[in-house]
C-alpha positions as CSV (number, residue, x, y, z in Angstrom):
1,X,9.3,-10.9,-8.1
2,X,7.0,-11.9,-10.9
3,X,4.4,-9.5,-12.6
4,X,2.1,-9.4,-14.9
5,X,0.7,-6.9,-17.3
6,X,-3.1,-5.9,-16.4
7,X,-5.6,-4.9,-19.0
8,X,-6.2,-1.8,-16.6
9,X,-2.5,-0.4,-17.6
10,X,-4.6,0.9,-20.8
11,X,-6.7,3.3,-18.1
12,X,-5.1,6.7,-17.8
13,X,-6.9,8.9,-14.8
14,X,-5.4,12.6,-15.5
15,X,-4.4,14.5,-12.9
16,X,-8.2,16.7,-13.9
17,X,-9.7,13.8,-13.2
18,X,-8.2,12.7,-9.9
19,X,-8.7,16.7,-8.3
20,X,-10.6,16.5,-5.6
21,X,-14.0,18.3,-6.3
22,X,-17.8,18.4,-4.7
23,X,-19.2,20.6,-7.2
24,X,-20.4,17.3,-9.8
25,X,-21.2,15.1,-6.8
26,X,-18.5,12.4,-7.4
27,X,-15.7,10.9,-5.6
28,X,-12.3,11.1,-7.1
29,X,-8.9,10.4,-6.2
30,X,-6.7,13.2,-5.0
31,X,-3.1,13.4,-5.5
32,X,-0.6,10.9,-3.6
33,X,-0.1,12.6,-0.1
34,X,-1.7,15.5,-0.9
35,X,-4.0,14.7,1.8
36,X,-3.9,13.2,5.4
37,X,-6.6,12.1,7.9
38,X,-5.8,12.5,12.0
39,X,-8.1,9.7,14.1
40,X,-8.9,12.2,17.2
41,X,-10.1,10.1,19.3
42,X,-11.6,6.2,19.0
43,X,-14.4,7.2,21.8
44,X,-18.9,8.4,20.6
45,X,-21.5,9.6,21.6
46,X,-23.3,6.6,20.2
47,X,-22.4,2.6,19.5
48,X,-23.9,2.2,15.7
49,X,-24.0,-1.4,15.1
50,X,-22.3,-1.4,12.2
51,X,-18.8,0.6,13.5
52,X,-15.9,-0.4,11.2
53,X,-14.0,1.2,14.1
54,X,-15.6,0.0,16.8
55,X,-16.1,3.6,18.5
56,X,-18.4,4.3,21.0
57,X,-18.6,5.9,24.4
58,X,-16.7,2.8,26.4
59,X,-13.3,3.5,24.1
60,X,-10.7,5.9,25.7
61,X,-8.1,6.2,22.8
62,X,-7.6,10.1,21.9
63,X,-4.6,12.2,20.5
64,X,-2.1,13.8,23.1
65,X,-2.8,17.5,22.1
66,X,0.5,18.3,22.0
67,X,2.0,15.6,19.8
68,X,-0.4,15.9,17.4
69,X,0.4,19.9,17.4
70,X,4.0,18.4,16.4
71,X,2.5,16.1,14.0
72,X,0.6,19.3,11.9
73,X,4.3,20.7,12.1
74,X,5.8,17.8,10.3
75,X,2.8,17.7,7.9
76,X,3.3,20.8,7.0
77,X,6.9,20.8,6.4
78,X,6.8,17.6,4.1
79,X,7.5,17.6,0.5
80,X,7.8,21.4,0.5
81,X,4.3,21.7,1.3
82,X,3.4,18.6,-1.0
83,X,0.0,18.1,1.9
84,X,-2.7,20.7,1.8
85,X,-5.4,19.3,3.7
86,X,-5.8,17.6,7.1
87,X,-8.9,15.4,7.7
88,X,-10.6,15.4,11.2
89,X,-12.4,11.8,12.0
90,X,-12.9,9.3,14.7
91,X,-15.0,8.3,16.6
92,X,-16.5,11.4,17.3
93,X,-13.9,14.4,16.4
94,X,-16.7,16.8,18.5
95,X,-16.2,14.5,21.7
96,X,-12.9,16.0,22.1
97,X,-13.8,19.7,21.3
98,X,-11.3,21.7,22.8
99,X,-8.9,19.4,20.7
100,X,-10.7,19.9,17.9
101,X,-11.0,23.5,18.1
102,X,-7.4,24.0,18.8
103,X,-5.9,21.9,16.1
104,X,-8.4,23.3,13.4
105,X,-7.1,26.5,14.3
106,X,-3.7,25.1,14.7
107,X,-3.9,23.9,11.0
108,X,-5.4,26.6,9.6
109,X,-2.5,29.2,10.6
110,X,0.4,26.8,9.0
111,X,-2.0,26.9,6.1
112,X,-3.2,23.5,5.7
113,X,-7.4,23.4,4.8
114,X,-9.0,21.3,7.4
115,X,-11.7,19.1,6.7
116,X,-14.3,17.1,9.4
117,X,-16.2,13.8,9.7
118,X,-18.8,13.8,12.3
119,X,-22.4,12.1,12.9
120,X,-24.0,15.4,14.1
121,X,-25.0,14.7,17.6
122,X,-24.2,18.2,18.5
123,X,-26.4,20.4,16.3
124,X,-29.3,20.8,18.2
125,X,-30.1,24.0,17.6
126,X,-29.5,26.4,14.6
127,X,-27.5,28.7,17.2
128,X,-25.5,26.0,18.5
129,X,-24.6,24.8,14.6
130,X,-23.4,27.8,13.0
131,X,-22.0,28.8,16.3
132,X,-19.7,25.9,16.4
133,X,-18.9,25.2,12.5
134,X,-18.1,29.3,12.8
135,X,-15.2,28.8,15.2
136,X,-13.8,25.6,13.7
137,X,-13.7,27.4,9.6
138,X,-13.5,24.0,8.0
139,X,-13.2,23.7,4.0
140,X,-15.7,20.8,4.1
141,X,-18.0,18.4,6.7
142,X,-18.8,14.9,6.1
143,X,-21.9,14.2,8.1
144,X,-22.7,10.0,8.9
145,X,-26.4,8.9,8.6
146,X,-27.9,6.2,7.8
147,X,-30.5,3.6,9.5
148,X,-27.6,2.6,12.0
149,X,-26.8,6.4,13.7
150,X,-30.6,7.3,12.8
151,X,-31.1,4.6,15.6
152,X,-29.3,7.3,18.0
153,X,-29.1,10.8,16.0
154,X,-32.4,12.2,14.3
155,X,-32.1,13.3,11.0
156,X,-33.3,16.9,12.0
157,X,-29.2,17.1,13.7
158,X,-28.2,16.0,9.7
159,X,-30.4,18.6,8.3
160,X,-29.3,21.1,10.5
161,X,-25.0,20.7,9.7
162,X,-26.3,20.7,6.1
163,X,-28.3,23.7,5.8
164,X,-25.8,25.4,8.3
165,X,-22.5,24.5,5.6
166,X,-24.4,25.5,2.7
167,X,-25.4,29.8,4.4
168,X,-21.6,29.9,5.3
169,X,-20.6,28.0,2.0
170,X,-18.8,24.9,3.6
171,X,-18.4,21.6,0.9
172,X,-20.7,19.3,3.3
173,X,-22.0,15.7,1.8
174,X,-23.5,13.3,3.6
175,X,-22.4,9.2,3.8
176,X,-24.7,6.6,4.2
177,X,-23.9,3.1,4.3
178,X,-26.6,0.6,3.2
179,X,-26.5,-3.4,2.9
180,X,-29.8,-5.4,1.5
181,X,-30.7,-6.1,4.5
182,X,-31.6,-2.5,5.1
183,X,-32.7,-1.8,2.3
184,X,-36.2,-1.5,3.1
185,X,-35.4,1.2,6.2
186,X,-32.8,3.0,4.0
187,X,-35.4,4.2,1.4
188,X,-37.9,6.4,3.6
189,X,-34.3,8.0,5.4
190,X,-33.2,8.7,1.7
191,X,-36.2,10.5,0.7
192,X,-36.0,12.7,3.9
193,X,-32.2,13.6,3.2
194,X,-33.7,14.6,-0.3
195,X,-36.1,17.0,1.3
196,X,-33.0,19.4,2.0
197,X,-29.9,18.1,0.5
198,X,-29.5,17.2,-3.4
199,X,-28.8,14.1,-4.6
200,X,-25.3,14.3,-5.6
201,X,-24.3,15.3,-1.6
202,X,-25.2,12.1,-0.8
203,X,-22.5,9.0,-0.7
204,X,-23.5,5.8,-0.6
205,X,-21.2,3.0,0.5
206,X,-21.2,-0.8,1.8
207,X,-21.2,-1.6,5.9
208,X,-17.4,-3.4,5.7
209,X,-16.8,-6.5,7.4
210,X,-14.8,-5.3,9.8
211,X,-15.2,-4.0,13.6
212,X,-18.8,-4.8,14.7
213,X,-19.8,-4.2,11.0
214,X,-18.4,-8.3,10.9
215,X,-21.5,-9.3,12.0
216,X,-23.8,-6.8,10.3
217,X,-22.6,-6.8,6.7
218,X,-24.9,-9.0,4.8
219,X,-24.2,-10.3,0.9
220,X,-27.4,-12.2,0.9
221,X,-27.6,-11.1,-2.7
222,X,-24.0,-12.0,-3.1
223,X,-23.8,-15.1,-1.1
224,X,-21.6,-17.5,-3.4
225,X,-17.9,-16.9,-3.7
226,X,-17.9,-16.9,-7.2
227,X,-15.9,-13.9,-8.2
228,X,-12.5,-13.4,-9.2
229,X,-10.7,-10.6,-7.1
230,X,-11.7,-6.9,-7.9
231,X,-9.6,-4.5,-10.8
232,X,-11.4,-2.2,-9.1
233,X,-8.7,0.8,-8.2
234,X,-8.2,1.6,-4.5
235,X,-8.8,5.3,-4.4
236,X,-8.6,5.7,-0.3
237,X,-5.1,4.4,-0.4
238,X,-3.8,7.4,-1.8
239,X,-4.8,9.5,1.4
240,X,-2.7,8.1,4.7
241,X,-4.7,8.1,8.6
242,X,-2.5,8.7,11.9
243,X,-4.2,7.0,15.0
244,X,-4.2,8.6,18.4
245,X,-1.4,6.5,19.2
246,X,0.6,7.5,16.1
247,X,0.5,4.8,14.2
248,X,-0.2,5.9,10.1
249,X,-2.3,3.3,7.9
250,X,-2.9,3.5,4.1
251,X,-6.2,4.4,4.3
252,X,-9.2,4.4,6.4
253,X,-10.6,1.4,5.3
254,X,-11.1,-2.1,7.3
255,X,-7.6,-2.6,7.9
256,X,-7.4,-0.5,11.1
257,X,-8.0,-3.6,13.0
258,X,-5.4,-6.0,11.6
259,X,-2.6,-6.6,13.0
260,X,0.2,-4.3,12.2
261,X,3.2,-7.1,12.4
262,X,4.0,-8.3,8.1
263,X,1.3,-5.7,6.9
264,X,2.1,-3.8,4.2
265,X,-0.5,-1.4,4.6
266,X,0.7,-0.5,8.1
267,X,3.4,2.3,7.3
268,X,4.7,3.3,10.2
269,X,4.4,5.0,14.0
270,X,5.5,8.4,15.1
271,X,6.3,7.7,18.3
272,X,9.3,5.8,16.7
273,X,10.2,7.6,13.4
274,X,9.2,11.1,11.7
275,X,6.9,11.6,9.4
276,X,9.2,12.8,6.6
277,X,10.9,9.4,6.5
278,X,7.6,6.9,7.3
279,X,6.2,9.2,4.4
280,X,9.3,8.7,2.3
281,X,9.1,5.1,2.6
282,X,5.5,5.2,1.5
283,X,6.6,6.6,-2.0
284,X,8.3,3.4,-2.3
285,X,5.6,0.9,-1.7
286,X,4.9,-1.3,-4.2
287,X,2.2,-3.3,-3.2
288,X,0.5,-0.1,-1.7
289,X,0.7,1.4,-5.4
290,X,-0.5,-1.3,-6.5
291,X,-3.6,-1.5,-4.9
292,X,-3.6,2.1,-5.8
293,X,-3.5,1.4,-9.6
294,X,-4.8,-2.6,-10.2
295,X,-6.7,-2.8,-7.1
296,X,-6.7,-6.7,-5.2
297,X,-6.3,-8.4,-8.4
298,X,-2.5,-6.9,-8.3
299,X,-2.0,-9.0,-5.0
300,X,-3.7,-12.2,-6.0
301,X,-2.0,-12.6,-9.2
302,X,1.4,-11.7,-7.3
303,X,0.5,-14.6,-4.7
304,X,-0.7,-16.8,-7.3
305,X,2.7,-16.4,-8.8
306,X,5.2,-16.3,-6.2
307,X,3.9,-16.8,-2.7
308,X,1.8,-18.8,-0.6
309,X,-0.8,-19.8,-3.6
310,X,-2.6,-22.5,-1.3
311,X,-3.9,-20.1,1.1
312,X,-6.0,-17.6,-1.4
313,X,-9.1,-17.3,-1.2
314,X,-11.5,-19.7,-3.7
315,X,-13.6,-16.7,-4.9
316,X,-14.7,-13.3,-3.1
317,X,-18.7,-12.4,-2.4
318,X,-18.2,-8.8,-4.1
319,X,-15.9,-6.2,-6.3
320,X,-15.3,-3.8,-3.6
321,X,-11.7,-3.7,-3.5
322,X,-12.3,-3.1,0.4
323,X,-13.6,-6.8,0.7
324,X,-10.6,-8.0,-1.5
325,X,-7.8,-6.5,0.6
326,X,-9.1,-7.3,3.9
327,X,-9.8,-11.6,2.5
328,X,-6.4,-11.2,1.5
329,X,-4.2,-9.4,4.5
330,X,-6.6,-11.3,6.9
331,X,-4.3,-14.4,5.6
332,X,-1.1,-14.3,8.0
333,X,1.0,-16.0,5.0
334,X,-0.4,-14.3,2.5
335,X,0.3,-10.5,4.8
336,X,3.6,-11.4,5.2
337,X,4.7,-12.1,1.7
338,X,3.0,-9.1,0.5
339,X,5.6,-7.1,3.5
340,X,7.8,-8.4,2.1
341,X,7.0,-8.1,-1.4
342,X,7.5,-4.4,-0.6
343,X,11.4,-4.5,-0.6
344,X,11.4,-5.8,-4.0
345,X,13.6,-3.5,-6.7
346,X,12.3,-5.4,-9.6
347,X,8.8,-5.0,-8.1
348,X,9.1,-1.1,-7.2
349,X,10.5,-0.5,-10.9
350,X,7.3,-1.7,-12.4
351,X,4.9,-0.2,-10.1
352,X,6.8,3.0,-10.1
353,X,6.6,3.2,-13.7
354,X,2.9,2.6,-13.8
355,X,2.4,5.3,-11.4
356,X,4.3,7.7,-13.7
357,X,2.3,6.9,-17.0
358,X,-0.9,6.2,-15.4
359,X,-1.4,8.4,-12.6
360,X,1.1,11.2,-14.1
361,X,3.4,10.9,-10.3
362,X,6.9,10.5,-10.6
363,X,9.1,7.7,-10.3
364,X,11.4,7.7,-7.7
365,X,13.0,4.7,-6.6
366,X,15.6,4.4,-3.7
């Protein structure tokens, strides 16, 4: 397998810099594995328009309790306590509350920090809020808003989690996802987040083309295909997602709804091997790492030198490395050379040593 030197090797993100940290308002990458996120259910309350996932009240997906019990158990037990943190999301994590409640407290007495996603629906009251954020203990709460669950959930529910996280001095910040489109509708919503939460709580990201957000992300600012695949590094990758029906993905990005068959982002199920070994075998992943270090650009110069070259894309609409790894694993060929690029020893000796002097992890190839 062919590779090629990127100008990005000269980048070095120290292991300071990749901690993960609220207190300056900025994203950054935590450790490899350090962290995992548990999909408790695919149902909502609500059908936003823009879902990546798709969720809503029709879905019926949702964890076996006990299996994910055993799943903490496994988490725990990996890497000699390597994972510290477990991440609640769905769907709606509060649709399935007495799962959620047992589970946070589940997690909290093998000693693993617990964090939630949730849109809010349930704080209607100041009593209800702290009453329920009280029993579950959580390190931090992501809250969704934006003009797409505003058309369902009032911002006063938003305000509410908010206020309630910062009196019992919970990490909360607050994701928003905007396209030009609604531009217009996000600003007034933005100033009214700003009337209670600082700036640097909020998170602003794109509506991905994936799920029912297909049809609702817009690049009419962006509309020719005219740019070369994104450097940009993937910094979800480095935190894994287990479905409700045991199935783990890279990340929680779009490509929860390709297929799992050739993709190399698709790691493995539970329901057929541990954790430990799926986990293992992550460590291992080339291309994952690669994504991880050189973002899509690492894949389309791999394809443009050894695999199906004819089927890339001619250009991409934007430098989200979100929008460069679903063009590319949407591609059947293209998917299935990438799998397979993933057994390459020349290819995990590169990557491996790239992880090691630019993200400070160790190598350790099988």
């Amino acid at each position: 397998m062919m590779v090629e030197k990127n100008r990005n090797e000269e980048v070095v993100r120290s292991p300071q810099d990749r901690a993960t940290s609220s207190d300056n308002g900025e994203f950054v990458e935590p450790p490899f594995l350090s962290q995992v996120g548990l999909f408790l259910t695919f149902r909502c309350t609500i059908c936003c328009r823009h879902c990546m996932v798709g969720a809503g009240p029709h879905r019926t997906e949702e964890v076996d309790l006990n299996e994910a019990i055993d799943w903490l158990h496994q988490i725990v037990s990996y890497g000699n306590g390597h994972i510290k943190s477990i991440g609640f999301t769905g769907g709606e994590p509060f649709y399935c509350w007495d799962k959620l409640l047992k589970l946070a407290h589940t997690a909290r007495q093998l000693g693993l920090t617990h964090t939630i996603m949730t849109n809010g629906f349930w704080a209607k009251s100041k009593q209800k809020t702290r009453s329920l954020l009280v029993q579950l203990q959580p390190s931090d709460v992501s809250i969704s808003t934006d003009v797409y669950h505003a058309e369902y959930i009032p911002v006063e529910n938003v305000a509410r989690v908010f206020e309630t996280c910062r009196d019992l001095g919970i990490r909360c910040d607050i994701t928003l996802a905007c396209e030009p489109n609604v531009l217009e509708q996000t600003r007034p919503l933005v100033q009214q987040i700003l009337s209670f939460a600082p700036r640097e709580s909020i998170r602003a990201t794109r509506v991905f083309p994936s799920g029912r957000g297909e049809s609702q992300a817009d690049f009419c600012d962006e509309s020719a295909m005219d740019k070369p695949p994104s450097e940009i590094p993937c910094l979800f990758a480095t935190v894994p997602y287990i479905l409700p029906n045991g199935d783990i993905i890279a990340c929680v990005g779009p490509i929860i709804n390709l297929p799992r068959k050739n993709n190399p982002l698709f790691l493995g199920s539970l329901r057929e091997r541990s954790l430990a070994e799926i986990f293992d075998d992550s460590q291992n992943n080339p291309v994952l790492h690669g994504l991880r270090i050189w973002g899509p650009r690492f894949w389309h110069r791999l394809v443009e030198a050894r695999g199906p070259k004819s089927s890339l894309p001619e250009g991409y609409y934007t430098d989200c490395p979100c929008e460069g790894c679903i063009a590319l694993l949407k591609d059947p060929e293209i998917s299935a050379f990438l799998n397979k690029a993933v057994l390459s020893q020349k290819l995990r000796s590169y990557v491996s040593q790239a992880r090691q002097r630019l993200l400070q992890e160790p190598i350790d190839v099988d």
